[in-house]
MINU-690372 format. One record per residue (C-alpha): residue number from 1; chain; x, y negated, z negated. Coordinates in nm, 4 decimals. Example, Ala and Ser with C-alpha at 12.3 -4.5 7.8 and 13.67 -1.06 7.14 Angstrom:
<lodrens>
LODREN,num,cadena,u,v,w
LODREN,1,A,1.2300,0.4500,-0.7800
LODREN,2,A,1.3670,0.1060,-0.7140
</lodrens>
This chain:
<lodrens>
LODREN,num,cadena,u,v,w
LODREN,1,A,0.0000,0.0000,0.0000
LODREN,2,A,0.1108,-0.3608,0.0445
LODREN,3,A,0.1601,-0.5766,-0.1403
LODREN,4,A,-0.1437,-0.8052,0.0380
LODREN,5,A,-0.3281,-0.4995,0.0183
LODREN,6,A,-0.2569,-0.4990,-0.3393
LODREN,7,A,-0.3831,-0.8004,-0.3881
LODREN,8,A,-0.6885,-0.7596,-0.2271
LODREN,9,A,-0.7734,-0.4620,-0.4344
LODREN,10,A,-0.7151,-0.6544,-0.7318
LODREN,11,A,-0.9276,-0.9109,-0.6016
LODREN,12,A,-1.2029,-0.7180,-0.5373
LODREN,13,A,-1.1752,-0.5066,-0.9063
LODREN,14,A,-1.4403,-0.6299,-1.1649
LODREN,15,A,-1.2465,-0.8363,-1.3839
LODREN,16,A,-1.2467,-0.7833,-1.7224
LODREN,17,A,-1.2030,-1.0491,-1.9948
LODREN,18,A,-1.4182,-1.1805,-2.2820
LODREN,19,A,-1.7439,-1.1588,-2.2623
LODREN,20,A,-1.9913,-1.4137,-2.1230
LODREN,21,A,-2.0526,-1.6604,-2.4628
LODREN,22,A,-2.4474,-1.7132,-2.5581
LODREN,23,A,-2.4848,-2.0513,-2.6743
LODREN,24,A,-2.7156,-2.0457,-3.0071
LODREN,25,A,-2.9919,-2.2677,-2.7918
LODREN,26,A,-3.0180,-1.9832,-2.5767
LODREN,27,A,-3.0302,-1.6619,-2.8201
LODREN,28,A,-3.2711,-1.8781,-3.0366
LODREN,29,A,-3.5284,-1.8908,-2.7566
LODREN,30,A,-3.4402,-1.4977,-2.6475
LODREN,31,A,-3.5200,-1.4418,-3.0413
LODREN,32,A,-3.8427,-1.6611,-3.0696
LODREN,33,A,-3.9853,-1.4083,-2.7139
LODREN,34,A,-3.8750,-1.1380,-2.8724
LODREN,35,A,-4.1479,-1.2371,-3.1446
LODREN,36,A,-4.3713,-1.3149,-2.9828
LODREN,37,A,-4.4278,-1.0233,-2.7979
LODREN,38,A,-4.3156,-0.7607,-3.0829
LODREN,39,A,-4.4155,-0.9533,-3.3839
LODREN,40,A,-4.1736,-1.1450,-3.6510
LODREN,41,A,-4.1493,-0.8923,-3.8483
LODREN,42,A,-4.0994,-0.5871,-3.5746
LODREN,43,A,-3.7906,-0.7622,-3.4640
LODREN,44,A,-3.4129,-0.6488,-3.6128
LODREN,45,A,-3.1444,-0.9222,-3.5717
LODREN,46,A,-2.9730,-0.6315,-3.3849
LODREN,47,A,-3.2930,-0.6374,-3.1428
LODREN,48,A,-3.2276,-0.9997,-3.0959
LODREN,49,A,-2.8020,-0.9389,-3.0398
LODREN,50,A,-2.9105,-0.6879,-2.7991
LODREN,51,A,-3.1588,-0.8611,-2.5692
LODREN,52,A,-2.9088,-1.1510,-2.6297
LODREN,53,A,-2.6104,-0.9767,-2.4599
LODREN,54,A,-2.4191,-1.0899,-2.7763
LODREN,55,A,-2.2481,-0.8694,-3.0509
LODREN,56,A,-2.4426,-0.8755,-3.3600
LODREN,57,A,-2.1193,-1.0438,-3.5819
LODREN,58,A,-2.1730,-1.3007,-3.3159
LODREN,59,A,-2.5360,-1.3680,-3.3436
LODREN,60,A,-2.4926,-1.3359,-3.7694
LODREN,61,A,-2.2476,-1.6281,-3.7040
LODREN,62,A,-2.4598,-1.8954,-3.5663
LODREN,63,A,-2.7728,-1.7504,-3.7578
LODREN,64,A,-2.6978,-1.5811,-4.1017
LODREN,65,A,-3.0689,-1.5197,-4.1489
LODREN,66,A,-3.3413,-1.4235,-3.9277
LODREN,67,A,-3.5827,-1.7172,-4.0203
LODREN,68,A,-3.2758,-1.9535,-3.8767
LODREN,69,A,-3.3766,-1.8282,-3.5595
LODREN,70,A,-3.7241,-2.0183,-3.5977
LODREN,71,A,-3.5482,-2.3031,-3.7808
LODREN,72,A,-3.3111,-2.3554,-3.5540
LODREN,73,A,-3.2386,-2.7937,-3.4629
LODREN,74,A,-3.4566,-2.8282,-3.7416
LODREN,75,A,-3.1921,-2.9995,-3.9273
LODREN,76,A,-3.0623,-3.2104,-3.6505
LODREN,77,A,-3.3927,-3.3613,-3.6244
LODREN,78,A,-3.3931,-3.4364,-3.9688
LODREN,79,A,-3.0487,-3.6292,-3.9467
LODREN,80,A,-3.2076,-3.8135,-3.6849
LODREN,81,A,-3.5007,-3.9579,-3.8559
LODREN,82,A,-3.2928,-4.0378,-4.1490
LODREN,83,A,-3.0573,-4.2084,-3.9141
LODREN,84,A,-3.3664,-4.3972,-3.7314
LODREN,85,A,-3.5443,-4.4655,-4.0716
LODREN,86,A,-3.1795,-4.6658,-4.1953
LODREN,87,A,-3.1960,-4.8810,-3.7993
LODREN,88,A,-3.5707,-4.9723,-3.8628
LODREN,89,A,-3.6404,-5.3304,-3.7601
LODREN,90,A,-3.7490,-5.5175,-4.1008
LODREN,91,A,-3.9938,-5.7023,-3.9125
LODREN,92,A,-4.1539,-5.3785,-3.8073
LODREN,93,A,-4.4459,-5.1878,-3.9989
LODREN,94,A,-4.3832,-4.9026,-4.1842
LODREN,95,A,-4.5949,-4.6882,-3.9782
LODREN,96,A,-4.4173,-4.8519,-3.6547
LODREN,97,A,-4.1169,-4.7317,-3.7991
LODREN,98,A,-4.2198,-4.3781,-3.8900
LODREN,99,A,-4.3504,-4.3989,-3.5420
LODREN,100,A,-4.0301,-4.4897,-3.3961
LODREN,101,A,-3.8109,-4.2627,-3.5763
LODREN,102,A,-4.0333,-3.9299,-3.4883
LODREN,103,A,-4.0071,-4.0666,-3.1131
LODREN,104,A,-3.6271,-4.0889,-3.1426
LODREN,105,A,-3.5758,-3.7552,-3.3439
LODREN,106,A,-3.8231,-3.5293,-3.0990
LODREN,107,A,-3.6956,-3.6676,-2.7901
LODREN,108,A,-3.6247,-3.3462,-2.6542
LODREN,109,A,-3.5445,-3.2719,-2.2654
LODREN,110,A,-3.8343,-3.0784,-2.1011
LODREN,111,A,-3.5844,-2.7815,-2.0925
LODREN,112,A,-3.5993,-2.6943,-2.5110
LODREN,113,A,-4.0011,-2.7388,-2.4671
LODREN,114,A,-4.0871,-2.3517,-2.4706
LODREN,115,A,-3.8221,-2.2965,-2.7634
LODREN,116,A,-4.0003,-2.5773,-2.9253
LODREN,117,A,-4.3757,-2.4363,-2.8842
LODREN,118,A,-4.3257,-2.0960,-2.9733
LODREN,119,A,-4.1158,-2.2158,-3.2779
LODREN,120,A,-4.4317,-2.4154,-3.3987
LODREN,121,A,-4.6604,-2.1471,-3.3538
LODREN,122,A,-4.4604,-1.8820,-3.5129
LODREN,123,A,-4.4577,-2.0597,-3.8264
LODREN,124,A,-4.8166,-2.1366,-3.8801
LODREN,125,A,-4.8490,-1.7681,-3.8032
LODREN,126,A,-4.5858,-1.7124,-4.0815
LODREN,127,A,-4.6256,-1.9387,-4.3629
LODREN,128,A,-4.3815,-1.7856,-4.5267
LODREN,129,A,-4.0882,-1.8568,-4.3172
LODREN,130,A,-4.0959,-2.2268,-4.5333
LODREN,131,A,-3.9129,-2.0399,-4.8120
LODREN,132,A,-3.6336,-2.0895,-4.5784
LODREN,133,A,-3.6087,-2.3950,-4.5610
LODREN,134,A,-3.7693,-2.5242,-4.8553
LODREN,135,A,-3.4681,-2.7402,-5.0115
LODREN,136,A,-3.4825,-2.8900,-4.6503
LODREN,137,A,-3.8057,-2.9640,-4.6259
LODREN,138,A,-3.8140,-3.1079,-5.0161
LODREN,139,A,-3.5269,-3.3477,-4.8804
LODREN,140,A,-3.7360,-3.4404,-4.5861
LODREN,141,A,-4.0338,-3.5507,-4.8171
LODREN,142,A,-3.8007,-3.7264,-5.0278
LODREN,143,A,-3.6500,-3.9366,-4.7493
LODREN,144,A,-3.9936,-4.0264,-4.6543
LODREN,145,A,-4.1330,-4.1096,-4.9882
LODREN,146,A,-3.8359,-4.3088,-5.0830
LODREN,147,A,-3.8255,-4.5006,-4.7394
LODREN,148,A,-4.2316,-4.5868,-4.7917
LODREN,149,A,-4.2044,-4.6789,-5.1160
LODREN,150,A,-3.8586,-4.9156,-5.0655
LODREN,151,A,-4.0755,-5.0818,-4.7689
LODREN,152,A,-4.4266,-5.1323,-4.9353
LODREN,153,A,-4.2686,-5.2256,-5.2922
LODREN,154,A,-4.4330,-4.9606,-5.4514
LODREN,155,A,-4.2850,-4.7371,-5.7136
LODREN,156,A,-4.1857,-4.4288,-5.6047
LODREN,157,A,-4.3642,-4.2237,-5.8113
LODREN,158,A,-4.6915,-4.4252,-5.7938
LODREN,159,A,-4.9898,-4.1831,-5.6306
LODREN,160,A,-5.0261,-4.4286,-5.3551
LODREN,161,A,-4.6638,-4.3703,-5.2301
LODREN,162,A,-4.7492,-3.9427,-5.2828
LODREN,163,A,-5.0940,-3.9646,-5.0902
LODREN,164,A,-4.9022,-4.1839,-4.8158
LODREN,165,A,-4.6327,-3.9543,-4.7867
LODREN,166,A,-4.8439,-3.6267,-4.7728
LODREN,167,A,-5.0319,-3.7969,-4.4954
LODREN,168,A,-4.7903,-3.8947,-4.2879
LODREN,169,A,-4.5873,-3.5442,-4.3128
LODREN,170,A,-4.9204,-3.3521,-4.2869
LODREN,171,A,-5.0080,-3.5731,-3.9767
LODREN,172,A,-4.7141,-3.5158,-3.7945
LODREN,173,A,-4.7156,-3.1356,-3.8422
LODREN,174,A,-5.0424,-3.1099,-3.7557
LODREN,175,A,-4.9843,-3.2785,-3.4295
LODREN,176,A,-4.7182,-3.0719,-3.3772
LODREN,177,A,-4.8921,-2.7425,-3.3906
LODREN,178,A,-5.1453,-2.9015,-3.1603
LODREN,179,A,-4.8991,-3.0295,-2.9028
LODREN,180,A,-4.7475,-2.6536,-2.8888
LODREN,181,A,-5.1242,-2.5291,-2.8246
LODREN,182,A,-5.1009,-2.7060,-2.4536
LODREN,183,A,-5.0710,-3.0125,-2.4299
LODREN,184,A,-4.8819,-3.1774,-2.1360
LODREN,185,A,-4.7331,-3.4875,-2.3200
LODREN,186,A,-4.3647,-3.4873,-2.5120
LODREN,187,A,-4.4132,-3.4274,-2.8461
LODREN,188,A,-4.3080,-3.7564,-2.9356
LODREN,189,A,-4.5965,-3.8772,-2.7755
LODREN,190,A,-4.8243,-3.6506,-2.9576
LODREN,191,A,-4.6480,-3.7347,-3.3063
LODREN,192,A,-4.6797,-4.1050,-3.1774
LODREN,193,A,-5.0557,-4.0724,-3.0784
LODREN,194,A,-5.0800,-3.9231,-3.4387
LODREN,195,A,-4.9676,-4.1969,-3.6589
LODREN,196,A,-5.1524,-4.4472,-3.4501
LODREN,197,A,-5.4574,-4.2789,-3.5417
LODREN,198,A,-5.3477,-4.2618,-3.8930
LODREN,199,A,-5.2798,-4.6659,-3.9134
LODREN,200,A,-5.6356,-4.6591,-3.8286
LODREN,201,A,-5.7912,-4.4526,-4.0596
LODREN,202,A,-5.5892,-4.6145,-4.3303
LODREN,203,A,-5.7125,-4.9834,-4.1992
LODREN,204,A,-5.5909,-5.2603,-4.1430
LODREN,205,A,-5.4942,-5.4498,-4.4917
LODREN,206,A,-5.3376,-5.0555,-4.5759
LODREN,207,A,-5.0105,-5.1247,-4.7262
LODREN,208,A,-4.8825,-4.8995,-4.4631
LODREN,209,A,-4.9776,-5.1349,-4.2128
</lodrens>
């Protein structure tokens, strides 16, 4: 054989090498498929590290638990808000900058949409998947409480700054869960539709307002 021959041989092999790298992104959405069609609870991590293409020390890497699967960009978004909530305008309302800070924190690219629906859906199949993240989501309630209360001059522990807080959080779940039912707009819009609605109900001389 030549040594062009040679070559070409080579060339024409398989190559082998490390394996193609799953970003998290993408073995979070494989994951969140996977139960949808089996059920939560059905699916192994080593069911997800196998549809995945990825070894299982891999997947344990980017997601120690299971439930980070569903969680997963969860606390990005939080870091965002608390990021937007620090730039509000001080001329601005508080609700205008709730509003604004949900817009800038679910901006997400058309692309993560599917991840995004059947993460929503999954947990208020499984309320039980909050255990998770329930340090999380007590910080996320704090920065929102604190940030109302600092805003309206209320004391933070006074019940209006608790009911106002609930509200909002409940509000923006709730139009979450709906968004991920169907509907075509961004789910900033639907958050943003939300809280409008919300201003209303409260009224006009609110102290959210």
């Amino acid at each position: 054989m030549t040594a062009a021959q040679a070559s070409e041989s080579s060339d024409a092999a398989p190559r082998r090498g490390r394996p193609v790298e799953v970003q998290p992104e993408q073995a979070a959405l494989i994951a969140l498929r996977l139960f949808d069609e089996r059920g939560y609870d059905e699916v192994s991590m080593e069911d997800v590290a196998r549809a995945a293409g990825m070894s299982r020390r891999s997947l344990f890497r980017y997601f120690p638990r299971k439930a980070d699967l569903v969680w997963s960009g969860a606390a990005e978004a939080q870091t965002d808000i608390r990021g937007a909530l620090a730039r509000a305008r001080p001329e601005a309302s508080t609700i205008d900058a709730l509003r604004a800070a949900y817009a800038t924190a679910l901006d997400f690219s058309e692309d993560q949409w599917e991840a995004t629906r059947r993460r929503l859906l999954l947990i208020q199949r499984h309320p039980s998947l909050y255990d998770a993240v329930r340090g999380q989501l007590d910080d996320q309630r704090e920065l929102l409480a604190s940030f109302i209360a600092e805003r309206e001059g209320l004391a933070r522990e006074s019940l209006l700054v608790h009911v106002l807080t609930d509200a909002v959080s409940a509000a923006s779940f709730s139009a979450l869960v709906w968004w991920a039912s169907g509907d075509e707009r961004s789910p900033a819009e639907a958050i943003n539709a939300a809280l409008a609605e919300l201003q209303k109900a409260f009224g006009a001389t609110s102290p959210i307002n």
